[in-house]
N, CA, C and O atoms as CSV, one atom per row, in Angstrom:
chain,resi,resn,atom,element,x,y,z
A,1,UNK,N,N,-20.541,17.540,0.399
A,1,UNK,CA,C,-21.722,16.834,0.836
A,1,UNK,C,C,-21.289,15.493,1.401
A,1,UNK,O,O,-20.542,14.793,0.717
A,2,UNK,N,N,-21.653,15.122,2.467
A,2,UNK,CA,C,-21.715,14.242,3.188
A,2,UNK,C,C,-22.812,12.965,2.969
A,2,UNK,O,O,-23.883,13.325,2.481
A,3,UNK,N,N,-22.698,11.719,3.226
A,3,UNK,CA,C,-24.239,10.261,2.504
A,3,UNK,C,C,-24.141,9.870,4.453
A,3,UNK,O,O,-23.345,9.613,5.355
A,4,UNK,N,N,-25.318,10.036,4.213
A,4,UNK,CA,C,-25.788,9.312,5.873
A,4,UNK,C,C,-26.759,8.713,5.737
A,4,UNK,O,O,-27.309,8.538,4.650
A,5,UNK,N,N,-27.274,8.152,7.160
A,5,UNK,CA,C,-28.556,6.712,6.743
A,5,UNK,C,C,-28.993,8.022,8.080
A,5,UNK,O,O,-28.094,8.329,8.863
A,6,UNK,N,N,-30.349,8.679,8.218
A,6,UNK,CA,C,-31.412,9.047,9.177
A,6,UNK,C,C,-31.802,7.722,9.943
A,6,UNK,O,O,-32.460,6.796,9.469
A,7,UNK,N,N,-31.279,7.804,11.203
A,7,UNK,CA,C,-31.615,6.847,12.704
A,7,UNK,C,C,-32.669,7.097,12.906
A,7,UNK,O,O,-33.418,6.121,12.876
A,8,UNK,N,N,-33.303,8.416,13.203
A,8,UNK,CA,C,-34.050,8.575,14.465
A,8,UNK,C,C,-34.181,10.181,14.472
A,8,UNK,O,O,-33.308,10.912,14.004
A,9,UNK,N,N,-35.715,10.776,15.224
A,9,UNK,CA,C,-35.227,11.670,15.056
A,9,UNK,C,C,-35.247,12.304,16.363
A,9,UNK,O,O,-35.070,11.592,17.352
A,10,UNK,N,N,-35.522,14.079,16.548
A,10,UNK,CA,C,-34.989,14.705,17.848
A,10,UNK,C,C,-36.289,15.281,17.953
A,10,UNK,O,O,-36.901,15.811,17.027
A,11,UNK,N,N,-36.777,15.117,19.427
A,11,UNK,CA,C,-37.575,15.940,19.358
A,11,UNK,C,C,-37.343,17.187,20.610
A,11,UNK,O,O,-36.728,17.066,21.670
A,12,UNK,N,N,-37.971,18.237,20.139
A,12,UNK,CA,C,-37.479,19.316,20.922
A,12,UNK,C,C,-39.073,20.146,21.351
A,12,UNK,O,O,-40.143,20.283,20.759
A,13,UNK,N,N,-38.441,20.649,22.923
A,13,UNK,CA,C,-39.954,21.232,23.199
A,13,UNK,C,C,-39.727,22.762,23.380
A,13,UNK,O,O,-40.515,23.191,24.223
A,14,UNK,N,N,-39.102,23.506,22.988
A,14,UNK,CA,C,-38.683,24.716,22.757
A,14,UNK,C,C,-37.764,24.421,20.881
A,14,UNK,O,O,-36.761,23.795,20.537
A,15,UNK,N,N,-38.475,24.999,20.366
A,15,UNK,CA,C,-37.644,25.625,18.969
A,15,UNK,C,C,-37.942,26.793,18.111
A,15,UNK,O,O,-38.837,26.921,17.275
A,16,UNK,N,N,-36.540,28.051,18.670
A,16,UNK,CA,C,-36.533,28.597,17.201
A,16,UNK,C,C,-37.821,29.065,16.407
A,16,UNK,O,O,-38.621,28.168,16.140
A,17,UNK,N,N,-38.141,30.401,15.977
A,17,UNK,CA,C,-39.262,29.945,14.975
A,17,UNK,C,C,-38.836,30.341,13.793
A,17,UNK,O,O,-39.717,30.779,13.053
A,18,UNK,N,N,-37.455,30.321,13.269
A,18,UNK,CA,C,-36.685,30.475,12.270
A,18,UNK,C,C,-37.071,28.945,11.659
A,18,UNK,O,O,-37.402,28.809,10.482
A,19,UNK,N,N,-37.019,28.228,12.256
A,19,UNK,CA,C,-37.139,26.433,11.943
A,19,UNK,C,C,-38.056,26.118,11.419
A,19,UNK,O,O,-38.024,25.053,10.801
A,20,UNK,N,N,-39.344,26.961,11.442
A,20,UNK,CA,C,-40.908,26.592,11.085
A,20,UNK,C,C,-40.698,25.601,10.171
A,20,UNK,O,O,-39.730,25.804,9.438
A,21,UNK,N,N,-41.330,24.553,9.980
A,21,UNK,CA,C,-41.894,23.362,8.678
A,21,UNK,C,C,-40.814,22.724,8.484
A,21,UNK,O,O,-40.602,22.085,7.453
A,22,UNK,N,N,-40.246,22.789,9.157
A,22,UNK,CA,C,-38.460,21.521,9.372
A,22,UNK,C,C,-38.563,21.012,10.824
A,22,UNK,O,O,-38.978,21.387,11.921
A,23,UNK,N,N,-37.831,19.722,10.114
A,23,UNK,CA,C,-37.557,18.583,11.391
A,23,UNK,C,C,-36.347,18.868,12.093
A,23,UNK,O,O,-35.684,19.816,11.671
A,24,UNK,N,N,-35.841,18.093,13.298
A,24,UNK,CA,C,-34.610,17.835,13.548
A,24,UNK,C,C,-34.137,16.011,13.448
A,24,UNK,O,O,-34.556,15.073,14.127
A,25,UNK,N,N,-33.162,16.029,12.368
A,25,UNK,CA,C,-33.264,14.321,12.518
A,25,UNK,C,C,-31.938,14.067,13.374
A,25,UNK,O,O,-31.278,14.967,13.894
A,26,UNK,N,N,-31.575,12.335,13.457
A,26,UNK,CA,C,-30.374,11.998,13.736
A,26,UNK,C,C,-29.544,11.289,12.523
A,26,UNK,O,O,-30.178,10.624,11.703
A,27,UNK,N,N,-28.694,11.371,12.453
A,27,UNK,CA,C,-28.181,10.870,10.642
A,27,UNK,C,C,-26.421,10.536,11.156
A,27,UNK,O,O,-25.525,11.172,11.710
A,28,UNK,N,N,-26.582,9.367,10.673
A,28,UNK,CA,C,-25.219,8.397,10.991
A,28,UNK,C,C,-24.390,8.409,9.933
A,28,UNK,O,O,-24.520,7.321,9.371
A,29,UNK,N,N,-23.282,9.355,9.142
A,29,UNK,CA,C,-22.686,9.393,8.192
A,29,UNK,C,C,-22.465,7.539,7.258
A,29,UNK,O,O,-22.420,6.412,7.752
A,30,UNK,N,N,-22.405,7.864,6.252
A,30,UNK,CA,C,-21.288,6.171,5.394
A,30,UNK,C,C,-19.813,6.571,5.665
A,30,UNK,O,O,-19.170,7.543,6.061
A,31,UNK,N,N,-19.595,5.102,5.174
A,31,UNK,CA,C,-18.267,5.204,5.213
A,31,UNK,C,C,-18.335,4.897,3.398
A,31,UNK,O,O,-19.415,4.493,2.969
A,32,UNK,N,N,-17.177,5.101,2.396
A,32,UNK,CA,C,-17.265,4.794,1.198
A,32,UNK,C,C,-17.842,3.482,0.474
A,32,UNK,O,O,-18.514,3.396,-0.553
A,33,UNK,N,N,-17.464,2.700,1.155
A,33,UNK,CA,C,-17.729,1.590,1.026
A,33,UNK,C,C,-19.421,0.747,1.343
A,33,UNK,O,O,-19.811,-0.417,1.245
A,34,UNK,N,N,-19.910,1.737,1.653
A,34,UNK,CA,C,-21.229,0.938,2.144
A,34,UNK,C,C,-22.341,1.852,1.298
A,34,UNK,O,O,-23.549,1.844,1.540
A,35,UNK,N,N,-21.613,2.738,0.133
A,35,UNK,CA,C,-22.466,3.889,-0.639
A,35,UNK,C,C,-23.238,2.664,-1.601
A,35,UNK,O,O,-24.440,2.466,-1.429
A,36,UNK,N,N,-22.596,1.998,-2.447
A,36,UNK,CA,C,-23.460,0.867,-3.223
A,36,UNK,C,C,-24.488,0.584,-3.044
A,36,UNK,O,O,-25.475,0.806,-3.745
A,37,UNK,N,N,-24.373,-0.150,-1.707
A,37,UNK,CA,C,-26.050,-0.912,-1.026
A,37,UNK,C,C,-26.587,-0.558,0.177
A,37,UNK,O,O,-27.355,-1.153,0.935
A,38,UNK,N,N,-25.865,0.898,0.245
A,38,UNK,CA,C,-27.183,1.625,1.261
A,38,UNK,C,C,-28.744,1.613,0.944
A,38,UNK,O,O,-29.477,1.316,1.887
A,39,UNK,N,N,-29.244,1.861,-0.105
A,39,UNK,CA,C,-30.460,2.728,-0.441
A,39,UNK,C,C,-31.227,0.721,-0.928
A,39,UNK,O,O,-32.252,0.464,-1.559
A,40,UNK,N,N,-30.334,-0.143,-0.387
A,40,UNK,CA,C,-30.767,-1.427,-0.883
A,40,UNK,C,C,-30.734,-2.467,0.711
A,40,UNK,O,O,-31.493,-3.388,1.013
A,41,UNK,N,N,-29.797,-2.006,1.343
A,41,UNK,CA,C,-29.677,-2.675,2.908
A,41,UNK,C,C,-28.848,-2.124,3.810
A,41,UNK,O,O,-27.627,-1.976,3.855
A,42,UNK,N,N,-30.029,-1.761,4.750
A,42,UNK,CA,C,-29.187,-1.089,6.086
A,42,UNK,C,C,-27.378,-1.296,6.279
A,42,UNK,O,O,-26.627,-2.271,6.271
A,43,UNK,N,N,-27.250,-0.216,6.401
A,43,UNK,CA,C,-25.550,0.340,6.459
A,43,UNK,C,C,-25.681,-0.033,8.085
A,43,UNK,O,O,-26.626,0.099,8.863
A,44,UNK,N,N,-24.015,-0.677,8.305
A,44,UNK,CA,C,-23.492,-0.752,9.379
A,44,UNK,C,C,-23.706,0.661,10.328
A,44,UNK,O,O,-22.875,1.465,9.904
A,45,UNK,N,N,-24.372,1.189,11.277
A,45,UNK,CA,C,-24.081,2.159,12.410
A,45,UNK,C,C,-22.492,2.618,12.997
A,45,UNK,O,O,-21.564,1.907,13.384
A,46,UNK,N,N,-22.586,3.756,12.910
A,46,UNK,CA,C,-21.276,4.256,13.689
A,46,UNK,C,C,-21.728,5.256,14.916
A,46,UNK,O,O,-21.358,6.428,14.834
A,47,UNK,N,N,-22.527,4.835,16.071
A,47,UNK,CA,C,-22.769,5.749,16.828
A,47,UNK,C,C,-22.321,6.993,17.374
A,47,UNK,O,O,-23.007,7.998,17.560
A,48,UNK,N,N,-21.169,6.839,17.600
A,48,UNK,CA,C,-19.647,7.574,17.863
A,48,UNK,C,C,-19.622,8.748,17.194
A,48,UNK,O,O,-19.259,9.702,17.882
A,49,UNK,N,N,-20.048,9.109,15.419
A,49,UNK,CA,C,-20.032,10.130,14.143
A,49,UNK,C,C,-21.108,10.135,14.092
A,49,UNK,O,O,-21.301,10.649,12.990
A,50,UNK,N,N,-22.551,9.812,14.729
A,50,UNK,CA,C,-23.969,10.612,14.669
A,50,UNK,C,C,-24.065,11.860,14.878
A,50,UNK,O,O,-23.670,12.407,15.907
A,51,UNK,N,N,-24.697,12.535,13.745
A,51,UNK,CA,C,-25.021,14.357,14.308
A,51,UNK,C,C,-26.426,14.365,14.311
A,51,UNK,O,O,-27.121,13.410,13.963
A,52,UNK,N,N,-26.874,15.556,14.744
A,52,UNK,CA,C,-28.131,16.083,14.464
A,52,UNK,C,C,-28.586,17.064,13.000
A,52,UNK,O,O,-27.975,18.130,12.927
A,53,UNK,N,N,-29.293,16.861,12.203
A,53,UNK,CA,C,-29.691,17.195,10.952
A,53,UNK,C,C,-30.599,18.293,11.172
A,53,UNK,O,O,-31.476,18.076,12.009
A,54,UNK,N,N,-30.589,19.499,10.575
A,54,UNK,CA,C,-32.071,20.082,9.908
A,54,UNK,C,C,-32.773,19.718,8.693
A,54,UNK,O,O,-32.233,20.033,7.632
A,55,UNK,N,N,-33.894,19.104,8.665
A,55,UNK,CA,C,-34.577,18.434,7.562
A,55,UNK,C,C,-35.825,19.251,7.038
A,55,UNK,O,O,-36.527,20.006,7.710
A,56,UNK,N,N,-35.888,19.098,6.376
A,56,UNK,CA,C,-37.450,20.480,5.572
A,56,UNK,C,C,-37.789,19.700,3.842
A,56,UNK,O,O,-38.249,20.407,2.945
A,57,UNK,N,N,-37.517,18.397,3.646
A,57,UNK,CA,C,-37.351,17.666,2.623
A,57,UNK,C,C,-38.572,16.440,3.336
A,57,UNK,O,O,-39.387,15.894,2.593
A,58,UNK,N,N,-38.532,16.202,4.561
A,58,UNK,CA,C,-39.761,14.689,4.761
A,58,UNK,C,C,-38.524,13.573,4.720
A,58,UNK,O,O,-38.833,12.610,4.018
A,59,UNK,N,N,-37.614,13.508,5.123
A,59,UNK,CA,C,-36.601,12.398,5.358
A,59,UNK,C,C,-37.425,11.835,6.601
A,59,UNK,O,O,-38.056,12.530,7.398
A,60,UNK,N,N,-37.304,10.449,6.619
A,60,UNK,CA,C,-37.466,9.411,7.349
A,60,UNK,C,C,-36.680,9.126,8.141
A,60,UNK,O,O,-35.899,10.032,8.435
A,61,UNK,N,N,-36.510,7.848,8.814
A,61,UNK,CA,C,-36.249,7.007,9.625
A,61,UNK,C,C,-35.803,5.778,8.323
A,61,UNK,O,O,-36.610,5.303,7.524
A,62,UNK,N,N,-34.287,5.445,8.391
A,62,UNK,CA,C,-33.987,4.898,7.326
A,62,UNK,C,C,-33.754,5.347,6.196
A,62,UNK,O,O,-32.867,4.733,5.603
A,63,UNK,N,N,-34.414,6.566,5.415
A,63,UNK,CA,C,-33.683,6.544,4.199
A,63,UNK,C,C,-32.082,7.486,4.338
A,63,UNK,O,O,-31.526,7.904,5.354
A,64,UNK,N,N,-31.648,7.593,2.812
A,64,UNK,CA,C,-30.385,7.505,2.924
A,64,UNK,C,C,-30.654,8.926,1.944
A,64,UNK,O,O,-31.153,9.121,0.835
A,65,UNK,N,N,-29.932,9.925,3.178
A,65,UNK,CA,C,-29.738,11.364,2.505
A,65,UNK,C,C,-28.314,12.118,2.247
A,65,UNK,O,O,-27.232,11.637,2.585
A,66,UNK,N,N,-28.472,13.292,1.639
A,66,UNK,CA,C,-27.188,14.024,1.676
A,66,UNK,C,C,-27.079,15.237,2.636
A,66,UNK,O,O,-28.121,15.868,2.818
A,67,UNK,N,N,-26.174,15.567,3.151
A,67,UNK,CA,C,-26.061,16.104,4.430
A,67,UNK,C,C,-25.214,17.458,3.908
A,67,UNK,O,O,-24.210,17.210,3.240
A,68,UNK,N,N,-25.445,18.471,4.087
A,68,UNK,CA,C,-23.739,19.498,4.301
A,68,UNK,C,C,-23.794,20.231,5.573
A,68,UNK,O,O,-24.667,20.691,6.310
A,69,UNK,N,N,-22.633,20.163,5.540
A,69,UNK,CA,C,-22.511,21.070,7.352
A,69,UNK,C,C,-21.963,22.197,7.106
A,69,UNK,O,O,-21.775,22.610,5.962
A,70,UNK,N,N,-21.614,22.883,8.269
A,70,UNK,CA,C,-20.535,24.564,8.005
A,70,UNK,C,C,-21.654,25.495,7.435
A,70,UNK,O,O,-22.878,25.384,7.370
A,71,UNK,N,N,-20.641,26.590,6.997
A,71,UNK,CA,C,-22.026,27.548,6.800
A,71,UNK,C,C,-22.191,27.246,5.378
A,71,UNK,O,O,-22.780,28.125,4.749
A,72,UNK,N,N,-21.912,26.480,4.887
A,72,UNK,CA,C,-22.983,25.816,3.439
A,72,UNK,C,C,-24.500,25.358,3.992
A,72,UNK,O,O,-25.386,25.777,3.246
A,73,UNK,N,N,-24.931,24.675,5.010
A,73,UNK,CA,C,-25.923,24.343,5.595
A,73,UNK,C,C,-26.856,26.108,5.770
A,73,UNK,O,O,-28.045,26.010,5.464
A,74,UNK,N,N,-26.520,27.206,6.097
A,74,UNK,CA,C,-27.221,28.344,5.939
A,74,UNK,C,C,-27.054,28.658,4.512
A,74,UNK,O,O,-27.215,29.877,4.578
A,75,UNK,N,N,-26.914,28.494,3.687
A,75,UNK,CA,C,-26.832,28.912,2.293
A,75,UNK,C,C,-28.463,28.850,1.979
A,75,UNK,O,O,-28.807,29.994,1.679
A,76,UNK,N,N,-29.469,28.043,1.942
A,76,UNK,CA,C,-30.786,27.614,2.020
A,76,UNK,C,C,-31.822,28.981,2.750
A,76,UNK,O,O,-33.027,29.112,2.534
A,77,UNK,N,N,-31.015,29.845,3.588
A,77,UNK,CA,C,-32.279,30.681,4.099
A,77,UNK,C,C,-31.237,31.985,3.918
A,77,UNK,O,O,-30.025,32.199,3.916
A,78,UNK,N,N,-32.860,32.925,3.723
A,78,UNK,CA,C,-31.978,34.555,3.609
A,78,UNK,C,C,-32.150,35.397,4.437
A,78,UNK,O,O,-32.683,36.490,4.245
A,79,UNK,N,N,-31.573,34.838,5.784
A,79,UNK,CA,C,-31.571,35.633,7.055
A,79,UNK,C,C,-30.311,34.528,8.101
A,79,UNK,O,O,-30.483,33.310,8.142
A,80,UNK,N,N,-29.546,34.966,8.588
A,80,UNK,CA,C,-28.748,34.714,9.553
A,80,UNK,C,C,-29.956,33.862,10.523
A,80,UNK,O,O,-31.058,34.169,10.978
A,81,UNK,N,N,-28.873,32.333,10.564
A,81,UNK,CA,C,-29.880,31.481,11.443
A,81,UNK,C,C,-28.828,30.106,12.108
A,81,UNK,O,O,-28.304,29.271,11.371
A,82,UNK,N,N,-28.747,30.113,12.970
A,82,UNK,CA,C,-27.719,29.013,13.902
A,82,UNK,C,C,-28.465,27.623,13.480
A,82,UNK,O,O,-29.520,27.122,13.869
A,83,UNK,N,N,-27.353,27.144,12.390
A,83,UNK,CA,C,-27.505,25.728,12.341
A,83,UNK,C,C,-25.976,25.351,11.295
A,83,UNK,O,O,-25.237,26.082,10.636
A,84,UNK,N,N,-25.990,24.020,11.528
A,84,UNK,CA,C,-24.441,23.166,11.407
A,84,UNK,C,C,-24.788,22.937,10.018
A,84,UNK,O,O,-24.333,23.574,9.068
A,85,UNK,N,N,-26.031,21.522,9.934
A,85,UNK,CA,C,-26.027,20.642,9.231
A,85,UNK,C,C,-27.662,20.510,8.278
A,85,UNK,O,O,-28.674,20.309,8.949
A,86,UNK,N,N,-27.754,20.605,7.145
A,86,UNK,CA,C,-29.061,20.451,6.653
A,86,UNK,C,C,-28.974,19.558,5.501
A,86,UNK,O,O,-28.393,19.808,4.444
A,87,UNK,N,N,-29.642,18.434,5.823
A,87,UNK,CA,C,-30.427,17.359,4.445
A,87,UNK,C,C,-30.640,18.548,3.021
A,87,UNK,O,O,-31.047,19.708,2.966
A,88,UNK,N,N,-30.151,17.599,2.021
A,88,UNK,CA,C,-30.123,18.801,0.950
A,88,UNK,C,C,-30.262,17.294,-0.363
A,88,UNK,O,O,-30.096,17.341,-1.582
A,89,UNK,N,N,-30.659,15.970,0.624
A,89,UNK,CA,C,-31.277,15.263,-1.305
A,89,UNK,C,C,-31.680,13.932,-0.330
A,89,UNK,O,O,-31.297,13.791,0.832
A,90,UNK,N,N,-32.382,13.168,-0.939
A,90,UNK,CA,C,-32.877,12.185,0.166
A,90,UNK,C,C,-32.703,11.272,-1.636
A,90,UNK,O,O,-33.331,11.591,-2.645
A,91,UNK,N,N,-31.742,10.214,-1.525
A,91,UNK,CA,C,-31.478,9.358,-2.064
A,91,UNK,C,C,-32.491,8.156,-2.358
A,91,UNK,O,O,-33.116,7.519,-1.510
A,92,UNK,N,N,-32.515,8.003,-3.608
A,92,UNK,CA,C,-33.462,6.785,-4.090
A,92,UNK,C,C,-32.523,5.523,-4.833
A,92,UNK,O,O,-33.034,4.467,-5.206
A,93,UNK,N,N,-31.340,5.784,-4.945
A,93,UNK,CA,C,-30.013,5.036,-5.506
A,93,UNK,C,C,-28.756,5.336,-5.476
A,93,UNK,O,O,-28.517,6.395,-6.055
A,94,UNK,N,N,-27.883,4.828,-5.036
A,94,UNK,CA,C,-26.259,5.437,-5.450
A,94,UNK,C,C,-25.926,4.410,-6.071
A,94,UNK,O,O,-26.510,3.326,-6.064
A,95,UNK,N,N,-24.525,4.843,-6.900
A,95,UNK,CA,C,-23.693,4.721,-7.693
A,95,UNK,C,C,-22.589,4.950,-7.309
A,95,UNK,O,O,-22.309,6.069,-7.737
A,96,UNK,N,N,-21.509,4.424,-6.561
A,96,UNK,CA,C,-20.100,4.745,-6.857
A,96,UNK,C,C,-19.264,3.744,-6.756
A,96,UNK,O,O,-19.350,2.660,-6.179
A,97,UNK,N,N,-18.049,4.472,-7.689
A,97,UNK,CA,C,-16.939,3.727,-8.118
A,97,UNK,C,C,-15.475,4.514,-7.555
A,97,UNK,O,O,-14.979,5.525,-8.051
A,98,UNK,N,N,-15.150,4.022,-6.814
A,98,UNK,CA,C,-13.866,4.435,-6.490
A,98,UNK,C,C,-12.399,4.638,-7.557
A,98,UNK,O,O,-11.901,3.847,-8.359
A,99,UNK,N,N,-11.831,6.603,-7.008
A,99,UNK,CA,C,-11.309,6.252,-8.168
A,99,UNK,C,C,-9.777,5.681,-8.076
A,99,UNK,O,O,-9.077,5.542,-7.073
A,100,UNK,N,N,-9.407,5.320,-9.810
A,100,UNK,CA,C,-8.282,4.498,-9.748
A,100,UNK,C,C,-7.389,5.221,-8.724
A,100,UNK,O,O,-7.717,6.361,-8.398
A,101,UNK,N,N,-5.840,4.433,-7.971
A,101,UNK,CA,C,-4.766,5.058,-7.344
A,101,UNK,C,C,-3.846,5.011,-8.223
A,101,UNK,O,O,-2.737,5.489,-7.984
């Protein structure tokens, strides 16, 4: 699982009706270091590592979710369906501590 901050989202005028009652967002991965006081103050942007998200959770603009990509992201539906990346926890706090070297 991947921690990203949701930018923005996509809108599309043809979609899929595999997709029904899901969004498409834009979601800017963290870097380790900015996991503390994400969910407390906007994380630095990395435009460059923005993907596009499938969301079916109500993620925003700003909050700070968990992401998985690959075919872990189809694990969620029980039918063969083309997608990368799906929101799978929309964060209300983190916690981390890096571990010792």
């Amino acid at each position: 699982m991947r921690i990203a901050q949701v930018i923005g989202r996509v809108t599309l005028n043809v979609q899929d009706p595999s997709f029904k009652g899901g969004r498409w967002l834009m979601c800017n991965p963290l870097d380790a270091k900015d996991y503390n006081t994400a969910c407390v103050k906007p994380p630095p942007h990395s435009p460059q590592s923005s993907l596009v998200t499938y969301d079916n959770l109500g993620a925003g603009e700003g909050d700070i979710v968990g992401l998985v990509e690959g075919a872990e992201a189809t694990a969620p539906f029980d039918f063969p369906i083309p997608i990368d990346a799906i929101t799978v926890a929309i964060f209300d706090s983190l916690f981390y501590q890096p571990p010792h070297s």
